[in-house]
N, C-alpha and C positions, 0 to 999 in steps of 0.2 A: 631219153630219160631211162629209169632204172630197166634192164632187160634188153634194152640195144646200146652198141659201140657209143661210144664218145666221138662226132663226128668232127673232120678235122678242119676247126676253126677258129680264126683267130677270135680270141676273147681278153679280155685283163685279166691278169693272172690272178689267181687266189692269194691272197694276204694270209701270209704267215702266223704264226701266235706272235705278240710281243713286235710284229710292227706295224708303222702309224698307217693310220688314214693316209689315203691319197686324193687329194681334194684338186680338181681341175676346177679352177679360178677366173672368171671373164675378165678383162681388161675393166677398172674403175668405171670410164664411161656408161658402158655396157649393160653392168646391174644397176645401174643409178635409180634407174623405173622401176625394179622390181622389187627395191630391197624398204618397198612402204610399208605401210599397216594395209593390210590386205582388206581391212574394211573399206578405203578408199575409193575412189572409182576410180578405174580401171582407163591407164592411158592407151589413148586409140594406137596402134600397130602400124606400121606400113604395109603394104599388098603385099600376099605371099607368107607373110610373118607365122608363126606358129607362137601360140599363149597358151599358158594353162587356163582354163575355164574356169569363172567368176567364182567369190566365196559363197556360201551355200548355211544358211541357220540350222540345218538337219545336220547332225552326225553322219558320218559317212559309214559305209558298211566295215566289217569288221576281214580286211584285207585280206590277212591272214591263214584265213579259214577257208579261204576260196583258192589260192593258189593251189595247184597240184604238188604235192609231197615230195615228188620226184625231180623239180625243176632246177638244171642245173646252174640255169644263168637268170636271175628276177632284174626287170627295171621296173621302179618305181620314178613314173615321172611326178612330182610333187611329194616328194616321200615326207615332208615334214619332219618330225624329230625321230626320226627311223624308229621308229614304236613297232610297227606292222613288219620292219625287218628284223628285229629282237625277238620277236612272237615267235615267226615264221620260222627261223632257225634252230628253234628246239625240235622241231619236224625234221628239222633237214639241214644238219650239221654241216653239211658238205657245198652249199650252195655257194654260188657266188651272187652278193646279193648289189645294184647299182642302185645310188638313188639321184634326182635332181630334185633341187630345191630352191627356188629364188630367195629366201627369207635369211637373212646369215643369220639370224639369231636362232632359230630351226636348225639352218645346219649346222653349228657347232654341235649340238646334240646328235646328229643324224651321223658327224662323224664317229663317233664312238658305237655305231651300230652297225652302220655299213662296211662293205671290202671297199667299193669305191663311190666317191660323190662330186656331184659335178654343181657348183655352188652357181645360179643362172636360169634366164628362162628355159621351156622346153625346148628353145634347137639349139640348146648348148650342145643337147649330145643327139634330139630326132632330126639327124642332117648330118653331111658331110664332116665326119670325124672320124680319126685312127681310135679310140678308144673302142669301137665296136664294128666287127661285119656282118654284111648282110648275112639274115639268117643264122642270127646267132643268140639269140633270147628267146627261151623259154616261154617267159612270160612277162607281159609288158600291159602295168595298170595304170591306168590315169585315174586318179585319187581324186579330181578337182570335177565336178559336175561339168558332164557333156554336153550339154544344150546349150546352143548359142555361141561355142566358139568359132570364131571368126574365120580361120583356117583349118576346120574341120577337115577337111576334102585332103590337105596336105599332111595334116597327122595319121590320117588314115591314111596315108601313100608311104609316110617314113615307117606308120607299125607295121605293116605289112613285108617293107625290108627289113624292117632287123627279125622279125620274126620268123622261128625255125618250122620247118613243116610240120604243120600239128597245133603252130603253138597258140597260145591262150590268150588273149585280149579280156581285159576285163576293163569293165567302167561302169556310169552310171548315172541314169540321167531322172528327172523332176515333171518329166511332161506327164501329163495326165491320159488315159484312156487307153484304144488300142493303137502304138505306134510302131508295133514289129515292122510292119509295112515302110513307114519310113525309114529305120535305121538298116533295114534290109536293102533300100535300094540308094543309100549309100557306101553300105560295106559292100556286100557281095560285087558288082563289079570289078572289084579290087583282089578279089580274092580270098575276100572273109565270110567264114559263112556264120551267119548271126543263128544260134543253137536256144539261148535261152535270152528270153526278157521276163525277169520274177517280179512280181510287186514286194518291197522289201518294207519292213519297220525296226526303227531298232528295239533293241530286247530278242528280236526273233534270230536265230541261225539262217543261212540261207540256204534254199533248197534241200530244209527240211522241214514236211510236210508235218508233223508232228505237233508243231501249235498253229493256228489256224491261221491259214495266211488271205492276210486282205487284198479283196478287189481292186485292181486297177485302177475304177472310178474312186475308190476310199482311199489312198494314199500318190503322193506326189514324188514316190521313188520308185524305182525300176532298178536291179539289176541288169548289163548284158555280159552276156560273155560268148564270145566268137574263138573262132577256131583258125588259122591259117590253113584251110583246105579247101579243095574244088566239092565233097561229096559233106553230107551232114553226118556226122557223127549217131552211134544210135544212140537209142531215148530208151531209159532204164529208171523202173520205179523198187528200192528195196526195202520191203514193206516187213517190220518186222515184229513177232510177239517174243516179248523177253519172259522169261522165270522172274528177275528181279535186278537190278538195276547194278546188284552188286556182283553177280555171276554174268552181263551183258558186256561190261564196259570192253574187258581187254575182246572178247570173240565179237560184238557186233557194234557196238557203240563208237568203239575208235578208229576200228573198219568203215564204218558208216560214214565219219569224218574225214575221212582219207579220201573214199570212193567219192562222197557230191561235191571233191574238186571237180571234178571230172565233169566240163561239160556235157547236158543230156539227162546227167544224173541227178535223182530225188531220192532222198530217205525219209523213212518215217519208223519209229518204235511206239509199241502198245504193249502195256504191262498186264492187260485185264481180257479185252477182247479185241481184235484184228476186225474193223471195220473191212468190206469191201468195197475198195475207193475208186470212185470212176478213171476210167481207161481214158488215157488222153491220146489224139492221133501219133501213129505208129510208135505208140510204148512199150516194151516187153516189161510184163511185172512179176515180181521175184516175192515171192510169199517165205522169211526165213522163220522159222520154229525153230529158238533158242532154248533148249531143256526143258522141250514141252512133254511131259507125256502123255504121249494119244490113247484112247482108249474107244469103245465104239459108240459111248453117248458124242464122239465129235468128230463121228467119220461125215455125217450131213454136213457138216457148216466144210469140214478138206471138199466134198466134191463139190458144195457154190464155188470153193474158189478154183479148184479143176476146171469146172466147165465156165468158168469165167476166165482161162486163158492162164492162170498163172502156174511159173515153176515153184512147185512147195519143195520144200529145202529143208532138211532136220540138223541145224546146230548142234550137235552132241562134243562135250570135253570131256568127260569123263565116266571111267568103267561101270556098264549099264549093270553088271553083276550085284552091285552095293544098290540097287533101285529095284527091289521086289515086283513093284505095279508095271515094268517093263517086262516081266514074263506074264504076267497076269492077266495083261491085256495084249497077248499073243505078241509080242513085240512092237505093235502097232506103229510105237512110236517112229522107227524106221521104215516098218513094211508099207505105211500109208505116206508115205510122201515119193517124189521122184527121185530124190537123190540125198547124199549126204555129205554133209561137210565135219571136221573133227582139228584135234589139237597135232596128235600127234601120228608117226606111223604105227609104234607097238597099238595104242586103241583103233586106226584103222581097220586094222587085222582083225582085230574084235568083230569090230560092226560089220568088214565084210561076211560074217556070219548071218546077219540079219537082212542085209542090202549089198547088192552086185557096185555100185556104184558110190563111190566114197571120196574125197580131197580132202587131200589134208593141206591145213593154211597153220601154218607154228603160231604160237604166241610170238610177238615183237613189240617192242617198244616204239610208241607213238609221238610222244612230244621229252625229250632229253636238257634235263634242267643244266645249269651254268656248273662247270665244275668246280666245288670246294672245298679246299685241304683242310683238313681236322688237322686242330691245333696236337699238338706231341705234348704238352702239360697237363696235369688232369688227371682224374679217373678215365681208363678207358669203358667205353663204352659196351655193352654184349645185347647185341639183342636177340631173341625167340621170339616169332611170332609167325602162330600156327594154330588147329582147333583138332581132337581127338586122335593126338601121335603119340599119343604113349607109349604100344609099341615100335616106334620107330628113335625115340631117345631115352627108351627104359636101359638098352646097352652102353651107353655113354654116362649115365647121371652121375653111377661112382666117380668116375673119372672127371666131372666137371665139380661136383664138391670140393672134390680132392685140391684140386687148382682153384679153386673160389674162397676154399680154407685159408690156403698156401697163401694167397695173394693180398687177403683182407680187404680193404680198404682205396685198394690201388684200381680194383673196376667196379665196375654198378651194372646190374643187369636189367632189363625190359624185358618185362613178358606180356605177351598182345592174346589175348582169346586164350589159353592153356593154362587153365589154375592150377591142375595137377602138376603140371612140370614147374610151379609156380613155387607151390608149396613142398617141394621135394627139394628145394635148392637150399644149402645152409643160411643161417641170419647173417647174410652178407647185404651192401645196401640196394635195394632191390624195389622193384616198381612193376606192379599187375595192371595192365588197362583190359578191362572188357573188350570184346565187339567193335571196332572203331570205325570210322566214317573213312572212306578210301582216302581223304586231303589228311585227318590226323593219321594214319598210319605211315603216309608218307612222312609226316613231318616226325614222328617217332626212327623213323629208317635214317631221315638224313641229318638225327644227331649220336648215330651210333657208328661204333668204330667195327667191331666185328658183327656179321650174320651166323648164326646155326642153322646148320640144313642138314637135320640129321632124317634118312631117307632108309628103314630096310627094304632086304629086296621081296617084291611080290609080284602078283599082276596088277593089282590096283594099283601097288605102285609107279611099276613102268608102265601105264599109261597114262602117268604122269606128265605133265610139262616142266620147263625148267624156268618158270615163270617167276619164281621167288628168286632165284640168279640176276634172273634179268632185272627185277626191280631193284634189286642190291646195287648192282653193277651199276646201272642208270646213277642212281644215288650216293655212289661214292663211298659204300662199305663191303671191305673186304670181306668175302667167305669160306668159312670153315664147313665142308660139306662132305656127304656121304658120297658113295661113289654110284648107286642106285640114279640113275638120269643124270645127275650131275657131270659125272666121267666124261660125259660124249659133250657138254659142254664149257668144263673147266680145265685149262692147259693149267696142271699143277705146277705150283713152284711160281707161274705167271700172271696167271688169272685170277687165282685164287687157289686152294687149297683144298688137297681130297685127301680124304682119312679112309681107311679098311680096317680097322680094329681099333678097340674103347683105347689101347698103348698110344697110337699113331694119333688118335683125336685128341690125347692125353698132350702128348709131347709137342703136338703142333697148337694146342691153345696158349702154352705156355710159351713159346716161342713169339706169336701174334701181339699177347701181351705185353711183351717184353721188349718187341722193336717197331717202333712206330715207323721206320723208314720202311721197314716190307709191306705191312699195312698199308702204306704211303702207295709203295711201289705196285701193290695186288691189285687195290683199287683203283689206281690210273688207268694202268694196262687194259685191267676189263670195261671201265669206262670207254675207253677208247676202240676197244673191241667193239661195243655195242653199237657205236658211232659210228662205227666202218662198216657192223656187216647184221647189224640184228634191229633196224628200225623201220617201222613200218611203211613208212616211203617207199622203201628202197624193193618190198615186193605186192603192195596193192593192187596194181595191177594183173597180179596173176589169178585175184577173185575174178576181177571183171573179165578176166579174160574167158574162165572155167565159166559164170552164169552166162556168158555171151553163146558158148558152147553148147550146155546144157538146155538152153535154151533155141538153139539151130534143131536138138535131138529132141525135143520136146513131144513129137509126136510118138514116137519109138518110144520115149518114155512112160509117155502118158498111157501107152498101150500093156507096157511091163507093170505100169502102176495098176491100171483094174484087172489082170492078170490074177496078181497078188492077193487085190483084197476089190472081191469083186461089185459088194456094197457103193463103192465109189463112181460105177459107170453113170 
């Protein structure tokens, strides 16, 4: 997965853009059984056979959110109408995603989702077939309820061949009460180690602690998910207090989505107060404080959770300089925790003023919508959307008049949060939105043709992220940008476009305007860019790897933390 080699094995090769499905097809006889109404009952098998597990009146879990981000090869045995591979792929553009499906009516849908599908019961492809070798899938779910298939014992013998070291079993079964015990002492033999069985509902996310999850005895679903390993995986709880839901998403919310693929792994967020949740056997728990600032009415409740085991974490993105009550309350907000986490390197630098101990995890894009080419007819579109930069596009205004004058009628601008740059723009045809909910801002981005990113330089500045790039880019609108953060992420002329004086912002809006095919061409490239090397998947793992860490150094730490602020012993 992301951070080790591509090991060398054979696989079906990734499908191109623009070609078809490849659908492996059983001889007519063959599906004749499978291809009923699944409400049916279920023709007996011969000895040995492998079936998908009966149909089920619950909803099944939500696939997609469970797979690990990184996975380079998914089988989905019963994929249905590839729904859970369409999700899944916005995570993880790069996948190579396998479904089977006995239902043709199912898979004609599933082909338009899938790289490849194998239209048949499940040992069209769990059994002796060139389509896949052992140890070569990622991750391999059976979608169809576990309990009661007939050749359980043999689908457990095929997932564990095609399954690469490491890799992820998911499924999910309807028995009531405590039955680790039993699925334990049918996997592990085999080499699976059974890590998690959740009681699930739907409406709920899984293994996330954060709405209250039902007893065992009160519901009739169970998540499992096992591992292809001889040793258990470790058990990590990431408990976290946000500022607010709106400053969370991109540093701990979508992180959080990532990390409880991860077998072992539980999140939870709290917007108000951080319960202390009980300690489940051998769990390390990660206490994050996302733009809290500490002060010393809240050094009691840091030391309950010190001497209740956990690593306290301080989420910081941005320069503590602009937040008075961070000197005020002696830096607190740093000095009282064990370590810290941040956006970028320039604010690392910062905070290592406050704290010896700092990582940095960059903004990245998390789920990567379908790309769409903006039609070439039309006003083009211009959007700003930003809240107190005045001065950072008080040097460009003349120069966007100027070209807004020039041009009249031929673009329309959007401005999101900034009435002052709102009302500085000539009566050209133009649109103010307030404050908008993260889904409307998106859906304002992806009908606009160019972005402004105008950035001076400061320090607040460059401790800046490049996190309005990456939303552009994600979204398919090319950018007109300062060169202040920007520079170290946009290949000009390629990616998009970087201005050094109001002349060069001047002559390069005017050019954007005028040819739809660079537009075209800016915002592919970076699209594509982002696809390749800026999405969350692809470094998730380097958190759990640093709290895995951090948490081995805990006692060291915990010793540098009352050191500091000694209230906390």
């Amino acid at each position: 997965m992301a951070g080790r080699p591509l090991p060398d094995r054979p696989i079906l090769p990734r499908r191109r853009p623009g070609e078809a499905i490849r659908s492996v097809r059983l001889p007519p006889a063959s599906r004749l059984a499978l291809l009923r109404d699944s409400s049916q009952e279920r023709r007996p098998r011969g000895p040995g056979s492998m079936e998908l597990p009966g149909p089920c009146d619950h909803p099944p879990p939500p696939w997609s959110e469970l797979i690990p981000p990184d996975a380079r090869v998914v089988l989905e045995v019963g994929c249905g109408e590839g729904l859970s591979a369409e999700a899944y792929r916005r995570r993880n553009p790069g996948v190579v995603y396998i479904g089977i499906e006995p239902d043709q009516g199912k898979a004609v849908q599933a082909s338009r989702r899938v790289d490849r599908l194998v239209v048949g019961p499940a040992d069209a492809l769990l059994g002796p077939t060139p389509c896949l070798a052992p140890a070569s899938v990622d991750c391999l779910i059976l979608t169809r309820l576990i309990d009661g298939c007939p050749a359980l014992d043999r689908t457990i013998d095929e997932a564990c061949r095609l399954l690469a070291t490491d890799g992820v079993l998911l499924a999910w079964t309807a028995l009531a009460g405590d039955v680790a015990d039993r699925w334990r002492a049918r996997f592990e033999p085999r080499g699976m180690c059974l890590v998690d069985l959740e009681p699930w509902e739907p409406g709920r996310a899984p293994f996330d602690d954060g709405a209250a999850c039902p007893e065992p005895h009160r519901t009739l679903r169970s998540i499992l998910r096992l591992v292809r390993s001889d040793r258990q995986p470790s058990r990590l709880l990431l408990q976290t207090l946000a500022a607010t839901p709106i400053c969370s998403r991109i540093r701990t919310e979508e992180p959080d989505r990532a990390l409880r693929t991860l077998p072992g792994v539980r999140t939870r967020t709290d917007y108000a107060v951080a319960p202390l949740l009980a300690e489940r056997p051998g769990e390390a728990r990660v206490l994050i404080l996302q733009r809290s600032i500490l002060g010393r009415r809240d050094l009691e409740g840091i030391r309950r959770f010190r001497q209740a085991g956990y690593l306290i974490v301080s989420e910081w993105d941005d320069d503590p300089s602009i937040f008075p009550e961070v000197a005020t309350q002696e830096a607190l907000t740093f000095r009282a925790c064990h370590c810290v986490q941040t956006s970028t390197q320039p604010l690392a630098e910062v905070l290592r003023a406050f704290h010896p101990v700092v990582a940095v995890f960059p903004n990245r894009v998390f789920e990567l919508p379908p790309r769409v080419l903006r039609r070439a007819e039309g006003p083009v579109s211009i959007v700003f959307a930003a809240l107190n930069r005045e001065n950072d596009w008080a040097e460009i205004m003349p120069a966007l008049r100027r070209v807004l004058v020039d041009v009249k009628d031929a673009v329309r601008v959007d401005v999101v949060h900034d009435r002052a740059f709102f009302d500085a723009l000539p009566p050209v045809p133009k649109t103010f939105r307030p404050f908008l909910p993260y889904a409307d801002y998106v859906a304002v981005l992806q009908q606009s043709d160019i972005a402004l990113l105008p950035l001076m330089p400061s320090r607040f500045n460059r401790c800046k992220s490049d996190l309005k790039y990456l939303e552009c880019a994600a979204l398919g609108v090319a950018c007109l940008a300062a060169p202040t953060v920007y520079a170290d992420s946009i290949r000009h002329g390629e990616t998009g476009m970087v201005y050094r004086s109001p002349s060069e912002f001047e002559a390069m809006l005017r050019q954007l305007i005028a040819d739809a095919a660079l537009r075209q061409s800016l915002a592919s490239a970076a699209y594509r860019e982002v696809a390749r090397s800026r999405m969350l998947g692809q470094v998730f793992r380097e958190r759990y790897l640093w709290y895995e860490q951090m948490i081995a150094r805990l006692p060291e730490l915990d010793r540098d933390l009352c050191d500091r602020v000694p209230e906390l012993a």
